[in-house]
KEDRENBA-945516 format. One line per field, with one value per residue (C-alpha): residue number from 1; residue in one letter; chain; x, z, y. Coordinates in steps of 0.2 Angstrom, whole numbers, plus 2048, in hexadecimal, padded with zeros to 3 digits. Layout:
% residues N
pos <- (NUM/...)
code <- (a/...)
unit <- (A/...)
c1 <- (X/...)
c3 <- (Z/...)
c2 <- (Y/...)
This chain:
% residues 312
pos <- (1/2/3/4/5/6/7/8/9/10/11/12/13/14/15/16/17/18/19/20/21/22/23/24/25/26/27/28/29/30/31/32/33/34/35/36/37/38/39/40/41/42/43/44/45/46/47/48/49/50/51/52/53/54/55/56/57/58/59/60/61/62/63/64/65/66/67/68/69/70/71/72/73/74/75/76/77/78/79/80/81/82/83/84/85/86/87/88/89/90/91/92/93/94/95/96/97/98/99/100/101/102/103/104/105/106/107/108/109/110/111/112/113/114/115/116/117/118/119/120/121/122/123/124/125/126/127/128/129/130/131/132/133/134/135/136/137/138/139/140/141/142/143/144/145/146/147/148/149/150/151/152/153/154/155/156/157/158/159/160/161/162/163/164/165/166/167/168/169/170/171/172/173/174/175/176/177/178/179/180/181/182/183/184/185/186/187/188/189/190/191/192/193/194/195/196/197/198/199/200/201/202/203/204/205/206/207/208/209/210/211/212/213/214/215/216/217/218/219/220/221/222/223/224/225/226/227/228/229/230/231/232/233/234/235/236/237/238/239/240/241/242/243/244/245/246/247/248/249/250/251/252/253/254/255/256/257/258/259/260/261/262/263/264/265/266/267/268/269/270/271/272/273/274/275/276/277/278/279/280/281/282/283/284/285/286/287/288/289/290/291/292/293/294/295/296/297/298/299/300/301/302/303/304/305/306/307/308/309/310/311/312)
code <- (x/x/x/x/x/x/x/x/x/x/x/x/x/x/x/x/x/x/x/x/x/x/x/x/x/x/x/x/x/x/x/x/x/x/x/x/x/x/x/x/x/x/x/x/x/x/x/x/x/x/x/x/x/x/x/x/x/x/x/x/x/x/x/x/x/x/x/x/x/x/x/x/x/x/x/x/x/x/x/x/x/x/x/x/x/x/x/x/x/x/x/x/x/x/x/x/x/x/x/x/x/x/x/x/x/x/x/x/x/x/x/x/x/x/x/x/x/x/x/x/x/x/x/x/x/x/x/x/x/x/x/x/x/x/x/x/x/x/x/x/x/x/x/x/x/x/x/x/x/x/x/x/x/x/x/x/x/x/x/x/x/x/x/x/x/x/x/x/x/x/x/x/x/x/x/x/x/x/x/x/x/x/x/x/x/x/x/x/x/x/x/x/x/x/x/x/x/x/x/x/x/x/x/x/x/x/x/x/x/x/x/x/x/x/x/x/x/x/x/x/x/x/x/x/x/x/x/x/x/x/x/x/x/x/x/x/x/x/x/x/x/x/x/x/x/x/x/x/x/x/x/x/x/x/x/x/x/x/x/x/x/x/x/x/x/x/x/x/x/x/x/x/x/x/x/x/x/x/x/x/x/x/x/x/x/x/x/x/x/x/x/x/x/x/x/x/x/x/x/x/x/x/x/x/x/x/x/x/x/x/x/x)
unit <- (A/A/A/A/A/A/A/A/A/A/A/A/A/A/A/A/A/A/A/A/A/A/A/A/A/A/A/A/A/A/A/A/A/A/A/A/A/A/A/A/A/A/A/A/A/A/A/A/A/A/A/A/A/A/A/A/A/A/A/A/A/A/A/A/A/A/A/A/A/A/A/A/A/A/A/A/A/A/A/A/A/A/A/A/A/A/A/A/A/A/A/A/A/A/A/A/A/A/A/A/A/A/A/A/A/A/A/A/A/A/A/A/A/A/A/A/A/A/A/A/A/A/A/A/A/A/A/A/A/A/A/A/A/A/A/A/A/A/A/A/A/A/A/A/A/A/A/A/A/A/A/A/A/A/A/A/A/A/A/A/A/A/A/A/A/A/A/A/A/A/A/A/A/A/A/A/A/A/A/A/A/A/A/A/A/A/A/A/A/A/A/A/A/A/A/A/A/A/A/A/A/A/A/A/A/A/A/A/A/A/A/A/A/A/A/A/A/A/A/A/A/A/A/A/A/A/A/A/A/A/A/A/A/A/A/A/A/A/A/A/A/A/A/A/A/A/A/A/A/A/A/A/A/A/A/A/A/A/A/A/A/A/A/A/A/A/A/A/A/A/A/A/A/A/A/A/A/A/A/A/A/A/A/A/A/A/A/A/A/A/A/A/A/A/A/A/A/A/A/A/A/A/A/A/A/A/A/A/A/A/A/A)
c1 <- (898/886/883/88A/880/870/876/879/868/85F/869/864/853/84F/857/84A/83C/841/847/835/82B/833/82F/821/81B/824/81B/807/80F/810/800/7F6/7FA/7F5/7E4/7E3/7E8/7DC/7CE/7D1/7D1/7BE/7C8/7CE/7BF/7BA/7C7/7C7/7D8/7DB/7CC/7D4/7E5/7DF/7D4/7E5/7EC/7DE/7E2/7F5/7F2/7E8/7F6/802/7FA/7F7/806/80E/804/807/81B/819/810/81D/82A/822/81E/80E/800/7EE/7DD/7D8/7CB/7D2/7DF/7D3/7CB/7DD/7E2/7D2/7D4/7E6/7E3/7D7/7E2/7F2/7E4/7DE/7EF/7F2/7DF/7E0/7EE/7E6/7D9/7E4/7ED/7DC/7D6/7E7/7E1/7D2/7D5/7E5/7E0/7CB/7CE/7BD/7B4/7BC/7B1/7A3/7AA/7B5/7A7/7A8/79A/7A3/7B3/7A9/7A1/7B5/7BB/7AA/7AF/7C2/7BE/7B0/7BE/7CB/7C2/7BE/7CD/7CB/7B9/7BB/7C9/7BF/7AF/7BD/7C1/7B0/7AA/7BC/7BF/7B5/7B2/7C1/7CB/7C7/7CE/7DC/7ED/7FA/806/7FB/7FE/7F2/7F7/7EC/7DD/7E5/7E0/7E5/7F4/7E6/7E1/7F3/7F2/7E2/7E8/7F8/7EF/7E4/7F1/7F9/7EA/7E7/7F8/7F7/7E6/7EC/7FF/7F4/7E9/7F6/803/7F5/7F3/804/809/7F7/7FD/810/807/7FE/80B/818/80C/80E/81A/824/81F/80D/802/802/814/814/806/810/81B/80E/809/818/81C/80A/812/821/817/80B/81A/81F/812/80B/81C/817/80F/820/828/825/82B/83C/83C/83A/847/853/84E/853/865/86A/85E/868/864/852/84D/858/84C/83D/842/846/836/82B/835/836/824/81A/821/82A/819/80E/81C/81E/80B/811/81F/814/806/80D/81E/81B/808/809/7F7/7F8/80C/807/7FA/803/814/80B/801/813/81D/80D/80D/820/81F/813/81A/82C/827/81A/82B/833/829/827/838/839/82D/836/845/83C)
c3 <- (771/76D/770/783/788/781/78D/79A/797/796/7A6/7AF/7AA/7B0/7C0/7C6/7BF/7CA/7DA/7D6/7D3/7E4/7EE/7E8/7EB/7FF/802/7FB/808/817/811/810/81F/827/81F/826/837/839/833/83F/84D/853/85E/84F/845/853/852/848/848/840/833/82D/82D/823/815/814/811/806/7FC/7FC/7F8/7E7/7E1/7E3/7D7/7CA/7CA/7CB/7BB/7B2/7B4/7AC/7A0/79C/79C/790/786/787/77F/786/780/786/78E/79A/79D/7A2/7AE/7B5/7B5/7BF/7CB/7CE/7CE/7DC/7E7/7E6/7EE/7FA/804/808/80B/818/821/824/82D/835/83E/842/84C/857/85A/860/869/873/873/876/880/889/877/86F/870/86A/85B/853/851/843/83B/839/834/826/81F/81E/815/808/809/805/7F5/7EE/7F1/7E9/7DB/7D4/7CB/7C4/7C0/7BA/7AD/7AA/7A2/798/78F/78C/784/77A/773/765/76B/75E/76A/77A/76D/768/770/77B/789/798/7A1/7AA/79C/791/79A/799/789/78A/794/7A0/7A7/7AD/7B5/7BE/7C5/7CA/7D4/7DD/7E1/7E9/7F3/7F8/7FF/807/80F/815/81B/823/82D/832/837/843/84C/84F/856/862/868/86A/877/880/87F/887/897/89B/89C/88B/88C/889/87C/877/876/86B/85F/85C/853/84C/844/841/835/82C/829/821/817/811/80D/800/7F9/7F5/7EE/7E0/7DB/7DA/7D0/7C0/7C0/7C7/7B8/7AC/7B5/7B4/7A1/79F/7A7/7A1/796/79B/7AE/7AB/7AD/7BC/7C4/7BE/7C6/7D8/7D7/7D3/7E2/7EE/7EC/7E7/7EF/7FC/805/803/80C/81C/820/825/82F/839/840/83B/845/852/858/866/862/850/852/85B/850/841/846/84B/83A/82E/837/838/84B/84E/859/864/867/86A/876/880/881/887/894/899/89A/8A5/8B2/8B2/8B8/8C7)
c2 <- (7EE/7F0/7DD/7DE/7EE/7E3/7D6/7DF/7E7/7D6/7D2/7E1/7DF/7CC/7D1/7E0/7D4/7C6/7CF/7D8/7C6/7C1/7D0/7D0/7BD/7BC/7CE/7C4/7B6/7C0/7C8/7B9/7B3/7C4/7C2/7AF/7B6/7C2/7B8/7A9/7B7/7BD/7C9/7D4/7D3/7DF/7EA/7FA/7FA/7EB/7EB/7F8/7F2/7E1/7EE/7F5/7E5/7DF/7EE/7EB/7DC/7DE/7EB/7E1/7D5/7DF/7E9/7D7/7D5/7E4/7E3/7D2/7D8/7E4/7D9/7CC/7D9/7D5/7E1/7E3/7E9/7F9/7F6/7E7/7F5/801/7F8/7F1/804/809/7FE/7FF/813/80F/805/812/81F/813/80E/820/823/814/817/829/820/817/822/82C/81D/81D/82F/82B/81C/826/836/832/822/827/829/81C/80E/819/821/813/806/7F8/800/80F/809/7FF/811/818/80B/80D/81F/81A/811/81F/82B/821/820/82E/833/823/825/838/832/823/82D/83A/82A/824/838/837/828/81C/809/803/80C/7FE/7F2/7F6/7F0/7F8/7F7/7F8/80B/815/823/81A/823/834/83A/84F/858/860/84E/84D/85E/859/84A/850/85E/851/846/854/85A/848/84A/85A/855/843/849/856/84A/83E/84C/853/841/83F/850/84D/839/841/84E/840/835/843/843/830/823/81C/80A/80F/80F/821/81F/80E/818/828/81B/811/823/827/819/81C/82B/824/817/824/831/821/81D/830/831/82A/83C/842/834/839/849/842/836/846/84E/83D/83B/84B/84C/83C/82F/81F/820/820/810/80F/81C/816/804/80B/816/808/7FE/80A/814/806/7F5/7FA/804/7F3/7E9/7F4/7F0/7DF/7E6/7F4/7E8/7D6/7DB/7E7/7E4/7D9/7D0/7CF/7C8/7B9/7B3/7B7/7AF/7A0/79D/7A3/795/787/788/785/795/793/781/785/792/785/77C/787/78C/77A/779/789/783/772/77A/781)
């Protein structure tokens, strides 16, 4: 009996790590080919909107490398100086906080650009957008930094190395971190559902006085799906309090709810980035779906339209 619940257990386990491993590698795909589309593009190196759409994706793009390479290393049951899992921890800290932050400004930009259209131009300039995204990462990292500097003041240099499974728990040193951070996460919540709740009930009012196939309109449902995209991926706050709560009622499911939480809070919100600008962004769409199929797109449809005017 023991023997088939171990199988079953091994079974279970080499599933989640492969259907992660290719999630994970067809979501880099798209996103490489994103960051190739928009540099073969001058146009949207001008853009605001999609400078700050590719350091989002830059941003995806790293976290989901090294969350690649910390569930491997997990699986492997392969153990990690300290240190080296400082600095992963710090970094992959950094990045959670940046997603949200981005998306923020994000949805501020389509504010301005539909709500100022007159002012746009003047107030969402490349220099500008370039001083948010420095702002993003100095505010991303300071929990980080702050827990960063408790390790340094508690800890002998034995400590950085010595081997463990690599956690972001291995900065948190006393109970009171925990609280701290929990209570910035949360305000970092409060503020950024704040921001973005305020842009979308302003582009709904504009986007009520005009017609539905305009701009306004196709930006309320831009935000909105910011909006869901951020809701996922500040979620993550909240997770570990609903793994207490599982472990608590029943100590079997556990790992079930730690699995979909790391699926749905932290993969899940790095793949819809493809699907917001990738999909429904006229522009972006037709450079990307040329360079994902090597040109096959743009070529069948010169042959169609050849074969359109041909029949005329």
């Amino acid at each position: 009996m023991e023997a088939n619940n171990s199988q079953i257990n091994n079974s279970i386990k080499q599933f989640r790590v492969t259907f992660t491993q290719l999630t994970i590698y067809i979501s880099l795909y798209i996103n490489f080919v994103m960051l190739f589309s928009f540099f073969r593009k001058d146009s949207f190196r001008e853009d605001t909107r999609y400078i700050l759409f590719v350091h989002m994706l830059f941003v995806d793009t790293f976290q989901l490398v090294f969350m690649d390479m910390s569930q491997l290393f997990y699986y492997f049951s392969i153990l990690m100086p300290a240190g080296a899992c400082i600095v992963i921890s710090m970094i992959l800290e950094t990045l959670s906080i940046n997603t949200p932050l981005t998306l923020t400004a994000m949805c501020l930009e389509r504010y301005v650009a539909i709500c100022m259209p007159l002012r746009h131009g003047q107030i969402s300039t490349v220099k500008r957008t370039l001083d948010v995204i420095l702002i993003i990462w100095l505010i991303g990292s300071i929990p980080s930094i702050r827990d960063f500097i408790i390790v340094i003041a508690m800890e002998p240099n034995t400590f950085y190395v010595e081997k463990n499974f690599c956690s972001y728990d291995l900065m948190i040193r006393s109970i009171w971190q925990s609280y701290v951070r929990s209570a910035m996460g949360m305000l970092y919540f409060g503020v950024m559902l704040g921001m973005v709740a305020f842009t979308y009930v302003k582009i709904m009012e504009v986007a009520r006085t005009v017609s539905a196939d305009s701009s306004a309109s196709k930006a309320r449902n831009t935000v909105l799906l910011h909006t869901f995209q951020l809701v996922l991926c500040l979620a993550v706050l909240v997770s570990p309090f609903v793994e207490m709560a599982a472990f608590q009622i029943n100590q079997n499911i556990i790992s079930h709810v730690i699995y979909f939480n790391f699926i749905t809070f932290n993969i899940l919100p790095r793949c819809l980035s493809s699907f917001i600008y990738g999909v429904r962004d006229d522009k972006f769409r037709e450079v990307f779906l040329f360079y994902i199929t090597f040109g096959l797109v743009k070529v069948a449809l010169k042959k169609s339209l050849k074969a359109a005017t041909d029949h005329f």
